[in-house]
C-alpha positions in Angstrom: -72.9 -118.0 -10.6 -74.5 -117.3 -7.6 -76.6 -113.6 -6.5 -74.0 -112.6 -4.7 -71.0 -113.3 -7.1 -73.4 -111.3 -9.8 -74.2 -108.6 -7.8 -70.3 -108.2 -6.6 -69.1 -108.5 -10.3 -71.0 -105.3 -11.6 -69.2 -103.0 -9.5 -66.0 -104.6 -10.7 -67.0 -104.1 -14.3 -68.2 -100.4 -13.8 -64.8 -99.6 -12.7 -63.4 -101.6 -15.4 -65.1 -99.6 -17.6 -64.5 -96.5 -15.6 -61.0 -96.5 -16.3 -61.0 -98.0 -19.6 -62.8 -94.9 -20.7 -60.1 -92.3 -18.0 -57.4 -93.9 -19.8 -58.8 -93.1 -23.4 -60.0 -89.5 -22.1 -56.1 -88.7 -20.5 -54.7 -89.7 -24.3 -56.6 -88.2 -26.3 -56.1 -84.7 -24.3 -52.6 -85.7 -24.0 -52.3 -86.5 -28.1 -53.8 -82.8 -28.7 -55.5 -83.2 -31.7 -54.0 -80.7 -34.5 -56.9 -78.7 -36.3 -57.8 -80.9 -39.3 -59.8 -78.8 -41.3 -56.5 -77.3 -43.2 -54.5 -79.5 -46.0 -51.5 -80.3 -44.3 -49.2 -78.6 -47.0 -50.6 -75.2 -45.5 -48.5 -72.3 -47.3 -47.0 -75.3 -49.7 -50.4 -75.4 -51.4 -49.3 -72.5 -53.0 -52.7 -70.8 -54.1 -53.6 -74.2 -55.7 -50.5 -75.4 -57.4 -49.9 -77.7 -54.8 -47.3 -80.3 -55.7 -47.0 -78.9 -58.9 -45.4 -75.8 -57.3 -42.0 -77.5 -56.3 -41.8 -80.7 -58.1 -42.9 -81.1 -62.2 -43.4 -84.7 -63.3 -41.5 -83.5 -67.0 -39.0 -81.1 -68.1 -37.6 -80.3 -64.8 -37.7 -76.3 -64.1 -38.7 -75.8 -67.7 -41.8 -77.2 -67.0 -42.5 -74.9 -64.2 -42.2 -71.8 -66.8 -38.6 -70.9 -66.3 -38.3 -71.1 -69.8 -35.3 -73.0 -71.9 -32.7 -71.7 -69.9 -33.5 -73.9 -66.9 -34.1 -77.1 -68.9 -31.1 -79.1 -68.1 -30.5 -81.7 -65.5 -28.3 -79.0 -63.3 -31.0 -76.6 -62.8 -34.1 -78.9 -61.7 -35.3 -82.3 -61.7 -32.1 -83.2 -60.2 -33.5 -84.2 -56.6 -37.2 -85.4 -56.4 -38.2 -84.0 -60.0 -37.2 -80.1 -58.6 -39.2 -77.7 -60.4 -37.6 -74.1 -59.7 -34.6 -72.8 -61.0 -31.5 -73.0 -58.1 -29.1 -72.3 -60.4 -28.2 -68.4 -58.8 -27.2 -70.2 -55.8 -24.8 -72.6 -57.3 -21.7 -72.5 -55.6 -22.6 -69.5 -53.2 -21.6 -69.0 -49.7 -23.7 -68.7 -47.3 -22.4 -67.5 -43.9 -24.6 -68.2 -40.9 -24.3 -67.8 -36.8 -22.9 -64.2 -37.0 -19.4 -66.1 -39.5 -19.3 -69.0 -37.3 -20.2 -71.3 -39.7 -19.5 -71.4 -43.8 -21.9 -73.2 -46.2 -20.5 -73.6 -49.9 -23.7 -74.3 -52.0 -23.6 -77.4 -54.1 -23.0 -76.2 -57.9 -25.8 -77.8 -59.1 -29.0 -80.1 -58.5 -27.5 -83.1 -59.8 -25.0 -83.0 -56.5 -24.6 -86.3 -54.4 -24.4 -84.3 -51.1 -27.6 -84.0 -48.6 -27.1 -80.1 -48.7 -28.8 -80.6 -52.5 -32.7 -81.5 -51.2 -31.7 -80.4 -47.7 -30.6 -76.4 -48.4 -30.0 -75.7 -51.9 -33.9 -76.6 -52.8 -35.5 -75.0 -49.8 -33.4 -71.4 -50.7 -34.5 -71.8 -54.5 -37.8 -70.6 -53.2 -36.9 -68.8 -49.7 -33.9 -67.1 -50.3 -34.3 -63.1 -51.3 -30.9 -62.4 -51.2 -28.5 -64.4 -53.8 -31.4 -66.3 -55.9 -34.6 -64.7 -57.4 -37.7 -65.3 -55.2 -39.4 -67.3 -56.8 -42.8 -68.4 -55.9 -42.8 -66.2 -52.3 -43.8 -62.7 -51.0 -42.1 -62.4 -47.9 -44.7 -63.2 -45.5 -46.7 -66.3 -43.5 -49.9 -68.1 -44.5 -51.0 -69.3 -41.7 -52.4 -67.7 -38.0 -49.4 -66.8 -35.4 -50.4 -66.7 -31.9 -50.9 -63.5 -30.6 -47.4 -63.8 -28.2 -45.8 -63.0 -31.6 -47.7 -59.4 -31.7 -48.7 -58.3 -35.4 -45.1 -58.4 -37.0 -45.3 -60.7 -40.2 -42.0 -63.6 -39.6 -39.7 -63.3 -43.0 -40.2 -66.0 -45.2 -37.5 -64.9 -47.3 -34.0 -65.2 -45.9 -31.2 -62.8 -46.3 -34.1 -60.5 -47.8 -32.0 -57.0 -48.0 -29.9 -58.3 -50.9 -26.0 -57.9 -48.8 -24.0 -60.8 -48.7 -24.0 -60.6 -44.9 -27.7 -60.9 -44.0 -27.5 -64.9 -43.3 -25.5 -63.9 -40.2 -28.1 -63.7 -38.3 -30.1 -67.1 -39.1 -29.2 -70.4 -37.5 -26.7 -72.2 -38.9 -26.7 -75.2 -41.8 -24.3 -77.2 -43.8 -22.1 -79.5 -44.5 -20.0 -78.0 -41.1 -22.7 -77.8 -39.0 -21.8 -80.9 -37.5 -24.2 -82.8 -34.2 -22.3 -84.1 -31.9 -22.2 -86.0 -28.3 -21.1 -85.1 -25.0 -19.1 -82.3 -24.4 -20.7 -79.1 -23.1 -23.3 -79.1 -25.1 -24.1 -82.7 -26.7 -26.5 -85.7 -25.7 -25.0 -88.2 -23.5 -25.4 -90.2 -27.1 -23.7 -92.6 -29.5 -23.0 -91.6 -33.2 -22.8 -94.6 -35.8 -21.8 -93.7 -39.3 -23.6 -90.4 -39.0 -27.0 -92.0 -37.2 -27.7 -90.9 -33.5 -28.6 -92.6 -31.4 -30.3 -91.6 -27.9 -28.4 -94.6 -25.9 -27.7 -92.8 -22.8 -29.7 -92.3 -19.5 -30.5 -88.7 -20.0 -31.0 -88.9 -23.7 -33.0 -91.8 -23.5 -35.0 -90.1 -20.6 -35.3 -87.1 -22.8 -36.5 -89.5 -26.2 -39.6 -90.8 -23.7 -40.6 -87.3 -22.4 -40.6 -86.0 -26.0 -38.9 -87.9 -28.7 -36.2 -87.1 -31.6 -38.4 -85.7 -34.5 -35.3 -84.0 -35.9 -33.8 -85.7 -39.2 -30.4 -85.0 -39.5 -28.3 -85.0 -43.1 -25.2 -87.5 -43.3 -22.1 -86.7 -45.1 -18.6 -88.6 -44.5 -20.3 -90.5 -42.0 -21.1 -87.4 -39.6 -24.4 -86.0 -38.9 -25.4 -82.6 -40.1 -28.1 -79.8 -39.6 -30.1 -78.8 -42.8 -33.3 -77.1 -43.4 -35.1 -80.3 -43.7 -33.6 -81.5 -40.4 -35.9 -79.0 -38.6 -39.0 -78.6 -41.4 -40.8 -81.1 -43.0 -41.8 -79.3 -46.0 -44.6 -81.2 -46.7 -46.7 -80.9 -43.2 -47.5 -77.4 -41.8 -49.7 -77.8 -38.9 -49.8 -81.3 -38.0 -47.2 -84.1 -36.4 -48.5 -87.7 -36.3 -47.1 -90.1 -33.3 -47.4 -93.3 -34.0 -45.9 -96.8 -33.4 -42.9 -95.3 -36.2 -42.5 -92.6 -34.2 -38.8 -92.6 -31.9 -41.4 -90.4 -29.2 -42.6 -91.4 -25.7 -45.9 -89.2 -25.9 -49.2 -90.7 -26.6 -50.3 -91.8 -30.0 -51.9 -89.0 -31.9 -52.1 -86.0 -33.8 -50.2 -83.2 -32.3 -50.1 -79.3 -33.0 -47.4 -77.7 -34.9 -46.3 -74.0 -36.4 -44.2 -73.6 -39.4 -43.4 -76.8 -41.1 -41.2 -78.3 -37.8 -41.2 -81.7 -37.3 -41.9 -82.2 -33.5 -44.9 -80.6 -31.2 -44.7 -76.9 -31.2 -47.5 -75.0 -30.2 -47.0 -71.2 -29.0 -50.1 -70.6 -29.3 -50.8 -72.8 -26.2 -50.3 -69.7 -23.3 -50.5 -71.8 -20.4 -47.9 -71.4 -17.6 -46.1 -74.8 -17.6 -46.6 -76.0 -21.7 -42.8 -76.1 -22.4 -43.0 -78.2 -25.9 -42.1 -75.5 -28.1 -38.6 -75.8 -25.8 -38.7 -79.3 -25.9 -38.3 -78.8 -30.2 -35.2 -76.9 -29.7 -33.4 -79.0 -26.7 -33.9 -82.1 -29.5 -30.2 -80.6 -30.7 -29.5 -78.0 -27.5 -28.9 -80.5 -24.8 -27.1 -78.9 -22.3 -30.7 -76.8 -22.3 -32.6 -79.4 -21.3 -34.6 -80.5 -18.4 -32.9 -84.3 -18.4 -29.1 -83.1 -18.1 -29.8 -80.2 -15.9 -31.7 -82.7 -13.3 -34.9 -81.5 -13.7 -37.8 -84.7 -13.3 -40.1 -82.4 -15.5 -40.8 -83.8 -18.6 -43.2 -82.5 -21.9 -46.2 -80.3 -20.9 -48.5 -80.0 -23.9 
């Protein structure tokens, strides 16, 4: 190679490198790193128990120290070796969405429906209404953002012990039903109770953000659980990665109380509109992509 060839080339390669190193500097502050100094399970640690506080490798609730009463199959160890005793909730209802919706509880942990691991062992711990509360105190362990002011978020639901308290929490069960089009739905496809973002604006919406929501199945229709929102075993942090149905960067991402997507109030700047993006996963007629908007996920 000539002196001049050479001497032409290293300019090329510093902007080579250049933008090699502007492409890895816009991802990693787009992926915002979640703090990872704090065990993912967060408040599911439970003082130390950890695992052991929800799931017991033998003799089911009994194990946990609920004592012979709980031993059988029906009240733990029914769904992912259950360790607390759900069995005041068998068979409840549970009216949400100010009586829209009516959720029959299964009538014990050995159910087949998704309501079993999706509702009916979530409220074993968090309800303070029909069940005992077992294992909580009513308040968060972990740091809210100071746009929530100093007002501790329940924990427990339908904590003043009347039948009608769950009017006023967002709606789950077996009738809670997702679906497409219509005023309010995804321009989407449903297949046997699987979504699918197949349409322009849905699609549009999947690359902006993603679908980090995991919906329940039952009679081949899709339905909203606890677990559909929370994953119950990550508090702080949600991984994007090749797995992921998400358009953002690769990365560790920020989140607040057990959700499953991006959601970061603490983040007070002007335009970051992720902790919307979470809900208009499900509220599409909310969303940037069906309202026209070309805005997509600030972080």
């Amino acid at each position: 190679m000539s002196r001049v060839s050479k001497e032409r080339s290293r300019p090329m390669k510093r902007i080579t490198m250049f933008l090699l190193l502007s492409g890895m500097i816009v991802t990693n502050c787009a992926a915002q790193n979640a703090s990872t100094n704090t065990d993912v399970l967060g408040a599911h640690l439970n003082y130390g128990r950890g695992c052991a506080a929800c799931h017991t490798p033998h003799s089911g609730a009994m194990g946990n120290g609920f004592g012979a009463s709980a031993a059988t199959p029906s009240q733990g160890s029914g769904v992912a070796l259950w360790g607390e005793d759900a069995s005041r909730l068998y068979g409840k209802t549970i009216t949400t969405d100010g009586g829209k919706y009516t959720e029959v509880l299964p009538s014990s942990m050995s159910a087949t429906t998704p309501d079993v691991a999706g509702i009916l062992a979530c409220l074993s711990c968090h309800d303070g209404n029909l069940g005992s509360n077992t294992m909580m105190q009513n308040r968060v362990y972990e740091t809210l953002p100071p746009t929530y002011g100093k007002q501790a978020i329940p924990t427990l639901l339908g904590g003043t012990g009347t039948t009608s308290n769950y009017l006023n929490d967002h709606p789950v069960g077996l009738n809670v039903t997702v679906n497409c089009g219509g005023g309010m739905g995804w321009d989407c496809s449903l297949e046997n109770g699987v979504l699918q973002m197949s349409g322009v604006n849905s699609r549009k919406f999947v690359k902006n953000y993603g679908l980090f929501v995991k919906f329940g199945v039952y009679n081949n229709t899709a339905v909203v659980l606890c677990t559909t929102c929370h994953d119950q075993h990550s508090m702080n942090v949600v991984v994007v990665d090749g797995q992921t149905q998400s358009g953002l960067p690769t990365g560790e991402y920020t989140t607040m109380f057990f959700l499953r997507g991006p959601y970061n109030p603490a983040n007070m700047s002007a335009t970051n509109n992720q902790t919307a993006q979470f809900c208009r996963q499900c509220h599409a007629n909310l969303s940037n992509e069906m309202r026209g908007s070309s805005a997509g996920t600030s972080l």
